[in-house]
C-alpha beads as a LAMMPS data file, in Angstrom:
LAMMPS data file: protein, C-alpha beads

431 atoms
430 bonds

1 atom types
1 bond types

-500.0 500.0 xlo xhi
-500.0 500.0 ylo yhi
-500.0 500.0 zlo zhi

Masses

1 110.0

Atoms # bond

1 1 1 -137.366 114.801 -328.081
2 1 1 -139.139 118.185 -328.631
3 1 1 -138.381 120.688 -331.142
4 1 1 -136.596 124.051 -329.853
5 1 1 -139.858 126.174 -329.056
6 1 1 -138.350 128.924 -331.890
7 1 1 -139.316 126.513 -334.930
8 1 1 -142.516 127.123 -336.140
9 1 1 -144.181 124.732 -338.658
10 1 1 -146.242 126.428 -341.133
11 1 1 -150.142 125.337 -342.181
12 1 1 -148.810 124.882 -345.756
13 1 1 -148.843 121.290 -347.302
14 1 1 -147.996 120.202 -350.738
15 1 1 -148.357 116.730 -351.868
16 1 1 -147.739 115.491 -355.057
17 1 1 -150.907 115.535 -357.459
18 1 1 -150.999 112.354 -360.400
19 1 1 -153.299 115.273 -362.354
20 1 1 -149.924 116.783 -363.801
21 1 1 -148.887 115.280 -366.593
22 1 1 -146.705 116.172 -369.467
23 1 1 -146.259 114.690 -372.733
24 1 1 -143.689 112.396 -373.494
25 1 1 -142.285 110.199 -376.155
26 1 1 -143.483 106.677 -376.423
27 1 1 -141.424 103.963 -377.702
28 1 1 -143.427 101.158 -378.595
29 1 1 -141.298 97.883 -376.118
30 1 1 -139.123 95.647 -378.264
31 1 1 -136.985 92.589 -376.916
32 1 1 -133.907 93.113 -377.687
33 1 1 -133.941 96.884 -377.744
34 1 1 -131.758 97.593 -380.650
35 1 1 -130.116 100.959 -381.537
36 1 1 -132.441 103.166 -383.230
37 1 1 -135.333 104.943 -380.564
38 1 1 -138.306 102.896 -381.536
39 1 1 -138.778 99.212 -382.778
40 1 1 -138.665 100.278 -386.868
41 1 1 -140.635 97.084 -387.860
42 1 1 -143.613 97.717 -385.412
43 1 1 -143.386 101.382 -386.174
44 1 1 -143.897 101.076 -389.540
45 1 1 -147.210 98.859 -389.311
46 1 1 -148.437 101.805 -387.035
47 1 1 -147.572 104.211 -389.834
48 1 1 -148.790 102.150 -392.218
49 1 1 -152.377 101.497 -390.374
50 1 1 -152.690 105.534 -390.140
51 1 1 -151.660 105.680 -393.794
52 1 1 -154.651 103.006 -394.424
53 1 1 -157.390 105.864 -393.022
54 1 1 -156.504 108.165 -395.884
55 1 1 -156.547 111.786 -395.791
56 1 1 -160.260 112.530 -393.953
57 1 1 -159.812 109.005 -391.515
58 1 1 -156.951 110.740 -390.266
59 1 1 -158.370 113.999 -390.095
60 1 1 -161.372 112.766 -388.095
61 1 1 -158.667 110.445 -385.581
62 1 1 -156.760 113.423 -384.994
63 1 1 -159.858 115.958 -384.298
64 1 1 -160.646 113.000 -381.397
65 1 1 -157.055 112.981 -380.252
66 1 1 -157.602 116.906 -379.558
67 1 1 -161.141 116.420 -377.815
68 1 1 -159.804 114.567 -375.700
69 1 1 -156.206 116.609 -375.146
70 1 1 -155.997 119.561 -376.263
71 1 1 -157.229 121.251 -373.424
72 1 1 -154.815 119.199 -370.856
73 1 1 -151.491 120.893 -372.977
74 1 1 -150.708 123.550 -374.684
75 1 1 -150.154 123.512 -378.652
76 1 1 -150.300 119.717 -378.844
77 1 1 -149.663 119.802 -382.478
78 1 1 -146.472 121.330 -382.568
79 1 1 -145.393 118.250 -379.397
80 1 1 -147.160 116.014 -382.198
81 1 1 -145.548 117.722 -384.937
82 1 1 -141.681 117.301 -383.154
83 1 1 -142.416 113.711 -382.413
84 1 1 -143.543 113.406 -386.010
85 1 1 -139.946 114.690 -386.910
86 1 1 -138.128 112.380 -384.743
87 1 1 -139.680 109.146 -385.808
88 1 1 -140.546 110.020 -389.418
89 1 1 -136.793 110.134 -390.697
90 1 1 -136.626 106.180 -389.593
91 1 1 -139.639 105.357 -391.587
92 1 1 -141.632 105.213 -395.231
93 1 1 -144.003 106.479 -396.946
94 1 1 -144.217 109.386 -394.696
95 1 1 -142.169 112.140 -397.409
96 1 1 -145.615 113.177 -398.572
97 1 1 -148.640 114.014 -396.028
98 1 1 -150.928 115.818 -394.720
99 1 1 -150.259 118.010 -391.725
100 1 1 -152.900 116.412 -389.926
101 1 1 -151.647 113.055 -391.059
102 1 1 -148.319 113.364 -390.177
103 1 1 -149.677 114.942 -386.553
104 1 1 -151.685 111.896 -386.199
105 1 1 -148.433 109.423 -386.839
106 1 1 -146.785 111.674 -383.913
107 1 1 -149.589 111.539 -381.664
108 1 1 -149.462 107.676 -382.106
109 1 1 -145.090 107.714 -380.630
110 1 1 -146.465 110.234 -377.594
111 1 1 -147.929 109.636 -374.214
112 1 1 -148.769 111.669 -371.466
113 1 1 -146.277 111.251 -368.105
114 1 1 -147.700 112.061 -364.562
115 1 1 -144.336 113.339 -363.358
116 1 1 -145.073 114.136 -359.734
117 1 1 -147.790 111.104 -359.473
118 1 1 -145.644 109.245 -356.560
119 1 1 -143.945 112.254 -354.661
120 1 1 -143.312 115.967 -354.212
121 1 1 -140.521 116.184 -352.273
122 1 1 -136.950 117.933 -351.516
123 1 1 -137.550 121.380 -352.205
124 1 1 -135.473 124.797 -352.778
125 1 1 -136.345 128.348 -352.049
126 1 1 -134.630 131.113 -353.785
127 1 1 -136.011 134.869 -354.376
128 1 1 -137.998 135.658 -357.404
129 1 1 -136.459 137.257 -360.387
130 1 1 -139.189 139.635 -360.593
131 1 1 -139.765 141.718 -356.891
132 1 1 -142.452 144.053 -358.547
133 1 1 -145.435 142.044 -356.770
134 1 1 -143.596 141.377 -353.723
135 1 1 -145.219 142.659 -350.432
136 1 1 -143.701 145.459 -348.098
137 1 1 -141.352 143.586 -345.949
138 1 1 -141.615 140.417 -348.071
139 1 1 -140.361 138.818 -351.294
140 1 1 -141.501 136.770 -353.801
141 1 1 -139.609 133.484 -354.371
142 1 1 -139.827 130.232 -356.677
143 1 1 -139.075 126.639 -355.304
144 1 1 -137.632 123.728 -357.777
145 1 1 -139.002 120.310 -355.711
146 1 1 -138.135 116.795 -357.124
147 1 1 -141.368 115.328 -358.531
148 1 1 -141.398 111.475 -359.230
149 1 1 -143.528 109.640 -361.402
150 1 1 -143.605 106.031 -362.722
151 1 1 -140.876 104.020 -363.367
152 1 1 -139.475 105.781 -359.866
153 1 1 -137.895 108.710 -362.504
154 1 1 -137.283 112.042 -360.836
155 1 1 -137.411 115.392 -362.183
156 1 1 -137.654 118.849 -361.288
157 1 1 -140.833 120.999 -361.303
158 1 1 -141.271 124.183 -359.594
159 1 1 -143.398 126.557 -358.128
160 1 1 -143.751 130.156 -357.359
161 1 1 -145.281 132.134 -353.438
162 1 1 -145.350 134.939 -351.766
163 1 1 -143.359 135.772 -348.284
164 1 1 -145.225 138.551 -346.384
165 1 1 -143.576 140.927 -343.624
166 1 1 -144.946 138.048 -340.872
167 1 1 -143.074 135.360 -342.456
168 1 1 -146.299 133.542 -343.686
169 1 1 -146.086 131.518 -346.762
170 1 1 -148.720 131.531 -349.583
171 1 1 -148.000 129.604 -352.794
172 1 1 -149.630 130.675 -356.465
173 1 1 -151.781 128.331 -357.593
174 1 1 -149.911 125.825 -360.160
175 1 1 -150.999 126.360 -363.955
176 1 1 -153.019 123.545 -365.267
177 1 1 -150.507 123.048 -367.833
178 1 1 -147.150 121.628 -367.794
179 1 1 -144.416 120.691 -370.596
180 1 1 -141.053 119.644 -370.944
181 1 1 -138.611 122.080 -372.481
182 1 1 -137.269 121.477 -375.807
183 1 1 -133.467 120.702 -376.249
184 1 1 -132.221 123.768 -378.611
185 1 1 -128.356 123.198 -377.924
186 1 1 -125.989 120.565 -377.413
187 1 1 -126.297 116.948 -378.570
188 1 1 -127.435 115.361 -375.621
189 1 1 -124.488 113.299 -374.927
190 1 1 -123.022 112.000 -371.280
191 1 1 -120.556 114.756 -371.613
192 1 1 -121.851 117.817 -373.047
193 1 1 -123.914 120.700 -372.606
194 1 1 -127.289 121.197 -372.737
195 1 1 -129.516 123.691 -373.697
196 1 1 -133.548 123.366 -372.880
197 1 1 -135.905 125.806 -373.541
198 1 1 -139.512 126.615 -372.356
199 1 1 -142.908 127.429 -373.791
200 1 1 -142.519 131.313 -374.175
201 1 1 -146.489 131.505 -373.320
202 1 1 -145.623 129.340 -370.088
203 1 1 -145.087 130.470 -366.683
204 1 1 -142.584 128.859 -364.460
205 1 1 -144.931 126.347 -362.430
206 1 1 -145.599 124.757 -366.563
207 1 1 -141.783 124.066 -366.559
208 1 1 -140.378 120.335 -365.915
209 1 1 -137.356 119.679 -366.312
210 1 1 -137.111 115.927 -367.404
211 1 1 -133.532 113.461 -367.720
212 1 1 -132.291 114.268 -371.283
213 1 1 -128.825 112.647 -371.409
214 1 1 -127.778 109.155 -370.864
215 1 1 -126.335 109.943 -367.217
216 1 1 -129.917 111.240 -366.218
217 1 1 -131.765 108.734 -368.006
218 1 1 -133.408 107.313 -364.671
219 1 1 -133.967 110.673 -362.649
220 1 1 -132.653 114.226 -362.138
221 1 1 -132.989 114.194 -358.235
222 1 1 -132.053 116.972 -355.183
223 1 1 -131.897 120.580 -357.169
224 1 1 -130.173 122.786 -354.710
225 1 1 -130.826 126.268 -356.097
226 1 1 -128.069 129.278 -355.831
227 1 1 -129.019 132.592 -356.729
228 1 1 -125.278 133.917 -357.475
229 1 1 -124.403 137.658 -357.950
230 1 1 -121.426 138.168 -359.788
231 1 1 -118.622 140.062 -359.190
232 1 1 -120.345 142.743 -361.933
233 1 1 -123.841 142.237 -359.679
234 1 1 -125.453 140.201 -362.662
235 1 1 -127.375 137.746 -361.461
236 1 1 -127.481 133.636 -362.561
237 1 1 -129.503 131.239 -361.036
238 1 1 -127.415 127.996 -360.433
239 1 1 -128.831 124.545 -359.233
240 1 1 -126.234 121.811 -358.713
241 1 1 -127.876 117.885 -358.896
242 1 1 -127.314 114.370 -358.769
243 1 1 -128.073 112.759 -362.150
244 1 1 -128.853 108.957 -362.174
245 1 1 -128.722 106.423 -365.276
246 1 1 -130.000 103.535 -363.283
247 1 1 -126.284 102.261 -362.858
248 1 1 -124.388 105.441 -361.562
249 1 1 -125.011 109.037 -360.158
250 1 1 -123.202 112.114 -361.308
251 1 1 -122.822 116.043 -359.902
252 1 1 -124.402 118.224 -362.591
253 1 1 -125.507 121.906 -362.415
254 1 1 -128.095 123.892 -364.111
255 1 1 -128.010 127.139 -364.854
256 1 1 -131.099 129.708 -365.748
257 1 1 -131.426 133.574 -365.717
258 1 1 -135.320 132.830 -366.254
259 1 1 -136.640 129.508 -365.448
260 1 1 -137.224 129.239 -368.880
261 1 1 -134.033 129.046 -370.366
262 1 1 -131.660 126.213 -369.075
263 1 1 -128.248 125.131 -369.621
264 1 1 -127.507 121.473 -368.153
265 1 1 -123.333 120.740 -367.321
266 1 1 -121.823 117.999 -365.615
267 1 1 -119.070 118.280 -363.126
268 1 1 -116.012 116.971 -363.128
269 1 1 -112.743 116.461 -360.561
270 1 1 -112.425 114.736 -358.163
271 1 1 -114.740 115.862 -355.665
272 1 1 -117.917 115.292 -357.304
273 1 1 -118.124 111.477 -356.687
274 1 1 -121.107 111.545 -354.726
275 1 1 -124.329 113.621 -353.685
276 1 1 -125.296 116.924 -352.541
277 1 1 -122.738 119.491 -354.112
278 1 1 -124.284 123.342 -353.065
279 1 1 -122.498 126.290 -354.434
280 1 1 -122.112 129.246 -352.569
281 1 1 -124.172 132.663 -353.663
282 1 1 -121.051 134.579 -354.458
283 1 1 -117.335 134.332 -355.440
284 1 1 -114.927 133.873 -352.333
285 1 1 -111.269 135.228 -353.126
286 1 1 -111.973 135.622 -356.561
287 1 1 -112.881 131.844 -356.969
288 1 1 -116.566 130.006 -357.153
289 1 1 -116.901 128.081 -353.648
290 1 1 -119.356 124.769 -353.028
291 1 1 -119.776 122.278 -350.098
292 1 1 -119.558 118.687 -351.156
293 1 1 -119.245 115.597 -349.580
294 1 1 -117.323 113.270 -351.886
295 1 1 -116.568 110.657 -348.869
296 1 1 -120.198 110.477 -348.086
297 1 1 -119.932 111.181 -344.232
298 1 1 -118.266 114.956 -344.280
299 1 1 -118.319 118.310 -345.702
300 1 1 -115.798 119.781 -347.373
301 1 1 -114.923 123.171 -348.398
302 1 1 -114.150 123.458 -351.895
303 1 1 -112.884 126.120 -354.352
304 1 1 -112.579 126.229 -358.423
305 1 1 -111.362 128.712 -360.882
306 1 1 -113.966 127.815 -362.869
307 1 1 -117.932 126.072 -362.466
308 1 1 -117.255 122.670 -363.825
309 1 1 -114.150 121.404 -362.159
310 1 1 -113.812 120.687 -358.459
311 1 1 -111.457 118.626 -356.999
312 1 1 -109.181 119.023 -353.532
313 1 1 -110.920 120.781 -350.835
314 1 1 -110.618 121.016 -346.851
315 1 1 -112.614 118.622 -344.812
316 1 1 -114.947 120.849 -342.666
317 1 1 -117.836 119.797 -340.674
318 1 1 -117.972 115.265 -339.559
319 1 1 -120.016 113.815 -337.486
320 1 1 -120.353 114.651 -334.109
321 1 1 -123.706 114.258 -332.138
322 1 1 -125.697 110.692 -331.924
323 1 1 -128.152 112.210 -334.512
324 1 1 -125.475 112.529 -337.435
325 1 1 -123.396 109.583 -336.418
326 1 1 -124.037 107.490 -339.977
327 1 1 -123.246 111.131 -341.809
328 1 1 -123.356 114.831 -342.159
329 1 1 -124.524 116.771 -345.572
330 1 1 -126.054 120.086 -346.486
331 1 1 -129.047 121.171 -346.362
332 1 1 -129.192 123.613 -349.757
333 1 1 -126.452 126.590 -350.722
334 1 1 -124.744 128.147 -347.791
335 1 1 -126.631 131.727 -346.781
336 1 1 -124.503 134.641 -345.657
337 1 1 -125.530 136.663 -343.000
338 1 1 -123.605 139.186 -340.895
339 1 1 -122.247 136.458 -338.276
340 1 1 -121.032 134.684 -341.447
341 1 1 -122.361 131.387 -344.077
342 1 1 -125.302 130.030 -342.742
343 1 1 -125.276 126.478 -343.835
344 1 1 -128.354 124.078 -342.953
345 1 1 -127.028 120.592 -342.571
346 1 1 -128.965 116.808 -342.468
347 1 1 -127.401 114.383 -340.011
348 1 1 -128.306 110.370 -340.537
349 1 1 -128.388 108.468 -336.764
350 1 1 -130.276 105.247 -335.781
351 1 1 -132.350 103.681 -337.596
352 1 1 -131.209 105.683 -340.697
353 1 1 -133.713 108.268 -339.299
354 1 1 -132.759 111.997 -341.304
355 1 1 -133.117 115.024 -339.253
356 1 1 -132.435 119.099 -340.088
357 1 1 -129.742 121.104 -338.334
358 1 1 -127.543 123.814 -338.659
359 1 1 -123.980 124.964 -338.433
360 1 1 -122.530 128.563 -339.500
361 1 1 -118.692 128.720 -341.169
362 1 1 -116.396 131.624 -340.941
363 1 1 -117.338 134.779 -343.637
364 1 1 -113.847 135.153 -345.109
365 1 1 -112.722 132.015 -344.728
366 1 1 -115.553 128.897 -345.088
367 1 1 -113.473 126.171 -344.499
368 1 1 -113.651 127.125 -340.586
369 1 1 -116.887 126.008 -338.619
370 1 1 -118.189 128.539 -336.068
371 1 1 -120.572 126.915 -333.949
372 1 1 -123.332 124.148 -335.003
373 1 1 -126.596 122.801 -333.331
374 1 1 -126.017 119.810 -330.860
375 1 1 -129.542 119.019 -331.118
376 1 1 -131.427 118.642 -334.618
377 1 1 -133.838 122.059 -335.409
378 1 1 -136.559 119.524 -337.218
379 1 1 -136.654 115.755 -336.635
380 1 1 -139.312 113.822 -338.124
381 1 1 -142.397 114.081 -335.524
382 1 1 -144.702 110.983 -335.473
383 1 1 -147.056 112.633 -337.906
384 1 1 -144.703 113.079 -340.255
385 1 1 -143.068 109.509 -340.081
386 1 1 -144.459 107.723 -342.466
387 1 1 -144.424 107.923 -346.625
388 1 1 -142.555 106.621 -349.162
389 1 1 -139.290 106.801 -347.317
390 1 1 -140.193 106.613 -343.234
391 1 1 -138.120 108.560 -341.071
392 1 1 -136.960 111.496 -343.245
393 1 1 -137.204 114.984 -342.791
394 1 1 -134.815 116.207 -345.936
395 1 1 -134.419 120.324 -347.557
396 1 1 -132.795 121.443 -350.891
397 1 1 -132.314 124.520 -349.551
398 1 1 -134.067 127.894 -348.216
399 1 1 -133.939 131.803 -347.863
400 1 1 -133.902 134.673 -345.534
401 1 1 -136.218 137.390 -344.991
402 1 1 -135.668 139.797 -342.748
403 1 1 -133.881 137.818 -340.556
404 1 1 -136.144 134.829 -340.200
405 1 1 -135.081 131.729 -342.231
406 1 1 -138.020 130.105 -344.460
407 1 1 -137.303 126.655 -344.772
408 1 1 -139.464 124.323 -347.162
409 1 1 -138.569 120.486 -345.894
410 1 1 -139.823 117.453 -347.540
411 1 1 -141.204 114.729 -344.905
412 1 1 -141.018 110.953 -345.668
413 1 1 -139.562 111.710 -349.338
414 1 1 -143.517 111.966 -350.047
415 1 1 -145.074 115.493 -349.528
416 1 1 -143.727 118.934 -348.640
417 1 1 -143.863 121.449 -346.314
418 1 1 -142.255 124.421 -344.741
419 1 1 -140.851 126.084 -341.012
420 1 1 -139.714 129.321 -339.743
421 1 1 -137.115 130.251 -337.214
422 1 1 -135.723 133.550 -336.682
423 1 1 -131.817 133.749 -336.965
424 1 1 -130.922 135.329 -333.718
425 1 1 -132.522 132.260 -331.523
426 1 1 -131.070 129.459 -334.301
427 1 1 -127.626 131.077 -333.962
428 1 1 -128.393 130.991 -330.121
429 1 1 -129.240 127.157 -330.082
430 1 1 -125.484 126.887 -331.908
431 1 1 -122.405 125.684 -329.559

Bonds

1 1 1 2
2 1 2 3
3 1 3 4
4 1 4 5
5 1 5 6
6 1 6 7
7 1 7 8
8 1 8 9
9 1 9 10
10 1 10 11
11 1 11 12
12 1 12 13
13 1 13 14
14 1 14 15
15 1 15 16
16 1 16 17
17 1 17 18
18 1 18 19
19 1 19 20
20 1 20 21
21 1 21 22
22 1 22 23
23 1 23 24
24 1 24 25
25 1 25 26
26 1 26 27
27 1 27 28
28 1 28 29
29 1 29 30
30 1 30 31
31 1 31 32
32 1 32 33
33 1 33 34
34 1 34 35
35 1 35 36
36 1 36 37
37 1 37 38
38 1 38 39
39 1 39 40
40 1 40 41
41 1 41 42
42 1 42 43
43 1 43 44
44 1 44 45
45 1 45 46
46 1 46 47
47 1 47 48
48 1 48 49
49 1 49 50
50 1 50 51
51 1 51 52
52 1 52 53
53 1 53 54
54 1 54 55
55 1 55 56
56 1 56 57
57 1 57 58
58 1 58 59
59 1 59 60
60 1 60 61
61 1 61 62
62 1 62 63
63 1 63 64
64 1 64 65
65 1 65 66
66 1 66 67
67 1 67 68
68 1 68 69
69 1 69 70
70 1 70 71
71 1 71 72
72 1 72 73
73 1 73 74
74 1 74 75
75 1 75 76
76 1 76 77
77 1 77 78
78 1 78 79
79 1 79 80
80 1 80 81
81 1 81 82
82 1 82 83
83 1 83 84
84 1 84 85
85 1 85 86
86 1 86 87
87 1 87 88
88 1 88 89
89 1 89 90
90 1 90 91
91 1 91 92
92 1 92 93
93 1 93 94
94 1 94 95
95 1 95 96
96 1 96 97
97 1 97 98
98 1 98 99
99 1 99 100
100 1 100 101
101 1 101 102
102 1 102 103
103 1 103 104
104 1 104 105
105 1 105 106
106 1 106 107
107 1 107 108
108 1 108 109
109 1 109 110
110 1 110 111
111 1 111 112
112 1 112 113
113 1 113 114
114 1 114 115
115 1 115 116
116 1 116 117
117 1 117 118
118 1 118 119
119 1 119 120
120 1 120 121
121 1 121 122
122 1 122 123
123 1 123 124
124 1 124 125
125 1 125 126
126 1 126 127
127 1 127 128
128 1 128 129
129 1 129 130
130 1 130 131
131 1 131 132
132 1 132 133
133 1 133 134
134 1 134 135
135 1 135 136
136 1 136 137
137 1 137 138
138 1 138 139
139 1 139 140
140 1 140 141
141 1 141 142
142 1 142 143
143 1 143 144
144 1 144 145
145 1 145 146
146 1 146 147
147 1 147 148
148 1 148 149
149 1 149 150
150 1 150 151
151 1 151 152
152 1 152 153
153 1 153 154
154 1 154 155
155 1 155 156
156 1 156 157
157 1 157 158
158 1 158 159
159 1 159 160
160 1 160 161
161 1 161 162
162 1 162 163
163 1 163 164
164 1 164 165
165 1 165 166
166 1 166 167
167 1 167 168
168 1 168 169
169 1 169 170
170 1 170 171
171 1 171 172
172 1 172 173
173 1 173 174
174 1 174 175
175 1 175 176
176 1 176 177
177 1 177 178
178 1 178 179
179 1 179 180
180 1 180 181
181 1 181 182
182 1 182 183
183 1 183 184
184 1 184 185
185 1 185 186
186 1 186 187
187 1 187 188
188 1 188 189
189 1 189 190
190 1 190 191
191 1 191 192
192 1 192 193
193 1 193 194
194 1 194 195
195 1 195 196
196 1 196 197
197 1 197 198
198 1 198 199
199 1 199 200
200 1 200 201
201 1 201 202
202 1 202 203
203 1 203 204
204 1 204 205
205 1 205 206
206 1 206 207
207 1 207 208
208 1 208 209
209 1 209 210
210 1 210 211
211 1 211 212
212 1 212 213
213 1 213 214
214 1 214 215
215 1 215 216
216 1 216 217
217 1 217 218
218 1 218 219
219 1 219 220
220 1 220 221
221 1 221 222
222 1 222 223
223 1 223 224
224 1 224 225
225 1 225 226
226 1 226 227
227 1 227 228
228 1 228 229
229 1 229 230
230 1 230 231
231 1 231 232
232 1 232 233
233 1 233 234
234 1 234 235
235 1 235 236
236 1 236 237
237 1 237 238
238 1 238 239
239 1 239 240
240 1 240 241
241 1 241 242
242 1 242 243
243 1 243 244
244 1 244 245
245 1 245 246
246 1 246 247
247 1 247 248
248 1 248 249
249 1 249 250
250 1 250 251
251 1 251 252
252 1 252 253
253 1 253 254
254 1 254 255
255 1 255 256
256 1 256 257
257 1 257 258
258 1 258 259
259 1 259 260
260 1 260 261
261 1 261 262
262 1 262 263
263 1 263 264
264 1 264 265
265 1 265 266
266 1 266 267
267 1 267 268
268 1 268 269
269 1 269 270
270 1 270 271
271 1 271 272
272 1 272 273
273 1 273 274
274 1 274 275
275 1 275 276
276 1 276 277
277 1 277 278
278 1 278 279
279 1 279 280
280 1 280 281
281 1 281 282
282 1 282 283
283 1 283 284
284 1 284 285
285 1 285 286
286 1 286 287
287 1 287 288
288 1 288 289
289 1 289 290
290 1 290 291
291 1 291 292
292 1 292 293
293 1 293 294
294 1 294 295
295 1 295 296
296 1 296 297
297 1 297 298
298 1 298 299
299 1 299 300
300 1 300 301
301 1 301 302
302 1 302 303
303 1 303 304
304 1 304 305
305 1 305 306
306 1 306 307
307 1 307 308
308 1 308 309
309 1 309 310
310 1 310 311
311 1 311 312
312 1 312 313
313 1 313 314
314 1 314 315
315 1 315 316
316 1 316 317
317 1 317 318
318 1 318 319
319 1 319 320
320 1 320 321
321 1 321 322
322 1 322 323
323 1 323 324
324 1 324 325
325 1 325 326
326 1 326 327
327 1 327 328
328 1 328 329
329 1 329 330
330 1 330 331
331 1 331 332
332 1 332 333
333 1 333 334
334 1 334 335
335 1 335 336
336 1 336 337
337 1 337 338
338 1 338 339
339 1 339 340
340 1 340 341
341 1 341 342
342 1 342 343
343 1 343 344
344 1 344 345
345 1 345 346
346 1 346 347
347 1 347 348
348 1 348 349
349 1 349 350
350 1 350 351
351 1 351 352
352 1 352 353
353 1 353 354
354 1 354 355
355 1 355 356
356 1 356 357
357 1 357 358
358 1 358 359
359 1 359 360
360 1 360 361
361 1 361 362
362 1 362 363
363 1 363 364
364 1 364 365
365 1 365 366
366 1 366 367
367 1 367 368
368 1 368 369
369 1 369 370
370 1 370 371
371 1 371 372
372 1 372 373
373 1 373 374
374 1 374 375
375 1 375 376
376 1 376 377
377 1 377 378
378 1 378 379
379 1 379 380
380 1 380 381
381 1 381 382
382 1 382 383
383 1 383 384
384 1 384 385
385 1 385 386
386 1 386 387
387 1 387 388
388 1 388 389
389 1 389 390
390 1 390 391
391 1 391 392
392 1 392 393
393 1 393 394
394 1 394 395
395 1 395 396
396 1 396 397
397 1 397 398
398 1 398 399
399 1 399 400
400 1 400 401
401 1 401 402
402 1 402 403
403 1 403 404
404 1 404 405
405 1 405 406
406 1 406 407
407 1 407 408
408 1 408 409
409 1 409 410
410 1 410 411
411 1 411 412
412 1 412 413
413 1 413 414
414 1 414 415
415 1 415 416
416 1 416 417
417 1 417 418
418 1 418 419
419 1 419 420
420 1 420 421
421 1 421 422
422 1 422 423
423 1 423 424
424 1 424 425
425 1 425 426
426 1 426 427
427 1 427 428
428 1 428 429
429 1 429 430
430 1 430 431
């Protein structure tokens, strides 16, 4: 089946590059694992080697340790320094050292992560926070994608383009550098909140966000960004996810004003059992407003005095073509335009095969469907089949620019890409 002749596919391709690595704690393996974060026995005969080399072997280690990385990070001594820190308190003979001892013993409990080695998939578009650059008729916009690495652990990196008045796409050229935030707030726990903060000297393409709680402990997976405007017009940049601990997955939600600072929150009720929660850009009636599908095979309209809790709801949009037969979701945050919430939706049919459409729900009241597409707007075309998934055309979410939609879509749950359509012919296609 052809696409409709109004989707164009752009010449834009991003596939996920094993270069990009951050550092990460090593834990040196131990069988059992017991409760402290490293093997203390085998950690202290490390310590104890390094301790061996005196004051100029360790000096000399360490200056070999930053040949060879310190121009692949930024300010690897304070990551060594932290690390230092963390496994220090467990151990002795480490109360009195040298700076570039005790950066050495860190150095030793770190190892660098290639977090997008595998895939570069699932993205969301949402505008800029800074317009200044942005081209007449255009807009400047970052995208959060879901980068996987090894171990299969997801996480989310991002990157930062350019719209112009034609609706081409051009993306900035990632900096070489990337680093995990640092956890300022919160104590990490299944239940808390989070707070993760970037390299001030970073820009936003540096910034991955990696698992930091139990819950997310195998993979932080889908972002679906929100750029909400209060009732007050402040702005907030939401992103609701599915965290994954290698048993279970849980709804959580991020929340930056930057993409530097982040607060991480899990979601609770009883609607928030399964995958692909998207909040809507603005209040509705005075309450927040999100699309879940808690049944895994609908969407439903749901409404909350408040961020975290969501529970109840209206059943809105099920199945109803061969191409969404298994199940419907969304596609990314609902978009309002003047015919009402523009909400791109991914059906599953035969042979789990995962393709794009649309549907558009009532203005004032979101729980009503419109109209939808009876035919899928991007289905995966045979050279976009195959990849780490087969069969999968998938988006987190995208934007509108003067009324043409920009939509970034992952193929094969392997490399990204994006398509155009303008919004008069999709809302055309709808019945």
């Amino acid at each position: 089946m052809l696409q409709p002749a109004f989707v164009t596919r752009l010449p834009v391709l991003l596939r996920p590059d094993p270069s990009r690595v951050v550092i990460r704690p090593f834990r040196p393996a131990v069988e059992p694992r017991d409760a402290t974060p490293v093997d203390m026995s085998r950690a202290q005969r490390i310590v104890d080697r390094v301790l061996a080399l005196g004051e100029q072997g360790a000096s000399a280690e360490l200056a070999n340790v930053d040949l060879d990385f310190s121009t692949r990070h930024r300010n690897t001594r304070a990551m060594f320094e932290r690390r230092f820190l963390q496994v220090g308190a467990w151990l002795t003979g480490t109360s009195r050292l040298t700076s570039d001892q005790a950066h050495l013993i860190g150095a030793y409990f770190c190892h660098e992560y290639s977090y997008e080695a595998a895939a570069l998939f699932n993205p969301s578009i949402v505008l800029h926070p800074d317009q200044a650059t942005a081209p007449p008729g255009g807009a400047r916009f970052v995208m959060a994608l879901r980068g996987v690495g090894e171990g299969h652990i997801s996480s989310i990196t991002f990157r930062t383009g350019t719209i112009d008045a034609n609706a081409n796409v051009s993306l900035d050229p990632p900096s070489p550098h990337a680093a995990v935030p640092t956890v300022v707030g919160g104590n990490g726990l299944e239940h808390g909140i989070v707070e993760i903060v970037a390299d001030a000297e970073a820009n936003i393409s540096e910034c991955v966000v990696f698992p930091v709680t139990p819950a997310q402990s195998k993979g932080i997976e889908d972002v679906r960004l929100t750029r909400f405007v209060e009732d007050d017009s402040t702005v907030t940049y939401y992103g609701t996810y599915t965290a994954y601990s290698g048993a279970a997955i849980a709804s959580e939600m991020l929340s930056t004003e930057d993409f530097h600072h982040f607060k991480l929150m899990p979601l609770v009720g009883d609607r928030v059992s399964n995958k692909g929660m998207a909040l809507f850009p603005r209040r509705i009636d005075g309450k927040f407003a999100m699309l879940g599908r808690y049944d895994n095979e609908n969407l439903w309209y749901l409404t909350s005095s408040d961020l975290a809790s969501w529970s109840g709801g209206v059943r809105t949009v099920t199945p109803c073509y061969p191409w969404e037969f298994v199940q419907i979701g969304n596609c990314g945050a609902p978009m309002e335009i003047d015919e009402g919430w523009l909400v791109m939706t991914h059906g599953v049919g035969p042979m789990r095969n995962y393709a794009i459409g649309a549907c558009l729900l009532d203005k004032k009241d979101p729980s009503i469907l419109i109209g939808r597409t009876p035919e899928p707007l991007i289905r995966p075309e045979p050279s976009e089949r195959e990849g780490y998934v087969p069969n999968v055309v998938y988006t987190c979410g995208g934007i509108i620019c003067e009324r043409v939609l920009i939509l970034p879509y992952a193929i094969a749950d392997t490399i990204t890409t994006f398509a155009t359509m303008p919004i008069d012919r999709l809302l055309a296609a709808m019945v």
